[in-house]
C-alpha positions in Angstrom: 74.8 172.0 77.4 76.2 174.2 75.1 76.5 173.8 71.3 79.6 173.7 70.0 81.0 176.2 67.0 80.0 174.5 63.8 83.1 173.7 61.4 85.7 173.3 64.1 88.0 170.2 63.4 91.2 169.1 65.8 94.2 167.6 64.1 96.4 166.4 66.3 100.0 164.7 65.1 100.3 161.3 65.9 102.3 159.7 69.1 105.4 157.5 69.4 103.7 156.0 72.4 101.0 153.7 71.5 98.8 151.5 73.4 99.7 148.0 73.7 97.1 146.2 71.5 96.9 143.2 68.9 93.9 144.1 67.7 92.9 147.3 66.3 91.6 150.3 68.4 90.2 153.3 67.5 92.7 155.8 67.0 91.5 158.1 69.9 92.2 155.1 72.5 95.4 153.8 70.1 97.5 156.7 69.9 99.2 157.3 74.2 101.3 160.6 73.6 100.5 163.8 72.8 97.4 165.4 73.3 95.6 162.0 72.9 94.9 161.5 76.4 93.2 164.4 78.0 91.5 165.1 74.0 90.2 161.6 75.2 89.3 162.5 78.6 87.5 165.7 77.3 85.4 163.7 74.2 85.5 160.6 74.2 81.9 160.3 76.0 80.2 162.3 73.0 80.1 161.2 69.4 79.5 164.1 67.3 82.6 166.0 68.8 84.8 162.4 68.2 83.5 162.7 64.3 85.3 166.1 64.6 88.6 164.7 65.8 91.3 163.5 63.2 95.0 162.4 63.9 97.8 163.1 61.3 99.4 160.3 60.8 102.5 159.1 59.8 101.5 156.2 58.3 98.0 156.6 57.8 97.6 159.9 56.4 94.3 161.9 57.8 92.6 159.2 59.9 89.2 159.8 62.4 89.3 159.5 66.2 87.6 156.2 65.9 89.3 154.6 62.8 90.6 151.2 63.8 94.6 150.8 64.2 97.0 148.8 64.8 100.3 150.2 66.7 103.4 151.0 64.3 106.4 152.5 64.6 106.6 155.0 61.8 108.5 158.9 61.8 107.2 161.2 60.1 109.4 162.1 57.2 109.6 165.0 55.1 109.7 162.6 51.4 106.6 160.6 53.5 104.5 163.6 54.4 105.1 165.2 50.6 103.4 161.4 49.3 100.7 161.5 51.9 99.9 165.2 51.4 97.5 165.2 48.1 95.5 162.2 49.9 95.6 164.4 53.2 93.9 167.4 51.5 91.6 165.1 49.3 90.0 164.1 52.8 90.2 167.4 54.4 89.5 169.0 52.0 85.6 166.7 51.1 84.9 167.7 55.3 85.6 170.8 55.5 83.1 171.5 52.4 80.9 169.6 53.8 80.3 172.3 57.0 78.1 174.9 56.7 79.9 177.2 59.0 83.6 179.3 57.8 85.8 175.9 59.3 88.2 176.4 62.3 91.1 174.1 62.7 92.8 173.3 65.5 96.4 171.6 64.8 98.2 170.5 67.4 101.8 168.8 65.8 104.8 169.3 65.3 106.1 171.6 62.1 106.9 169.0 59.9 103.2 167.6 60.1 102.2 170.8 58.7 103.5 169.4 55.7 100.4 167.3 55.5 98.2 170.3 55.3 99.8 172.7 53.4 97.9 172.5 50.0 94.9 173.1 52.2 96.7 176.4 53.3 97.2 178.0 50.2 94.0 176.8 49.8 91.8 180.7 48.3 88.8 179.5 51.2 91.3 177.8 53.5 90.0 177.2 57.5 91.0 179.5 60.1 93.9 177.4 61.9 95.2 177.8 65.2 98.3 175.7 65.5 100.3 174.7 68.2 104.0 173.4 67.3 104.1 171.5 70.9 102.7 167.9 70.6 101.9 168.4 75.1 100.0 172.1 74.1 97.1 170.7 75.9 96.2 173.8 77.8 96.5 175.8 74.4 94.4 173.5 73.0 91.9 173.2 76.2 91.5 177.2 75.7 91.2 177.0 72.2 88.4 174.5 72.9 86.7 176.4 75.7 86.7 179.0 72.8 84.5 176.5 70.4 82.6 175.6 73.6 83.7 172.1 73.2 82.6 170.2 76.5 
């Protein structure tokens, strides 16, 4: 197998459509919309690429493919993603210094999650980001992935 480019993160926004659970899941099998499902199809067998995967949230903030949720029903909104967004690039922010490589992002949300991440942005060493506004953009995404030789 192929190694995959260091530094490369996915941040996906989070789904309406949720998995029907009373006890918490990992976000990866939690969230139902989206990209979730085939970005769970594609990693969800290998661990160090699931440590790479983050969901923007628009309770939660920044939260890892296998933090444990419960479903909500929460819209983003733009007073909501202004509060989350210093916590947001607090966490982001302690990852993507931790990589030794020049970090790629891949953000797949819609505009308003960009919100989230927008100190990181204007960030002087901010990641190279390839965003895609359509929450479905899975074969962007896919291609983007083949890129990073994700498997």
């Amino acid at each position: 197998m192929t190694t995959s480019l260091p530094g490369t993160l996915v941040l996906a926004g989070c789904s309406r459509r949720k998995a029907d659970a009373i006890i918490p899941l990992p976000a990866l099998e939690l969230y139902a919309g989206g990209i979730a499902p085939q970005l769970r199809d594609r990693v969800g067998d290998h661990p160090e690429l699931r440590q790479r995967v983050f969901f923007l949230s628009a309770r939660h903030g920044l939260v890892g493919a296998d933090a444990p949720l419960l479903p909500y029903d929460q819209p983003l909104t733009a007073e909501h993603a202004d509060d989350l967004r210093p916590t947001v690039h607090r966490q982001l922010r302690w990852r993507l210094d931790a990589t030794d490589a020049r970090a790629r992002l891949l953000v797949v949300a819609e505009p308003l999650y960009l919100v989230l991440i927008a100190d990181l942005l204007a960030d002087e060493d901010r990641p190279l980001v390839h965003w895609i506004p359509d929450p479905r953009g899975w074969s962007q995404a896919a291609a983007v992935l083949d890129d990073w030789n994700w498997p």
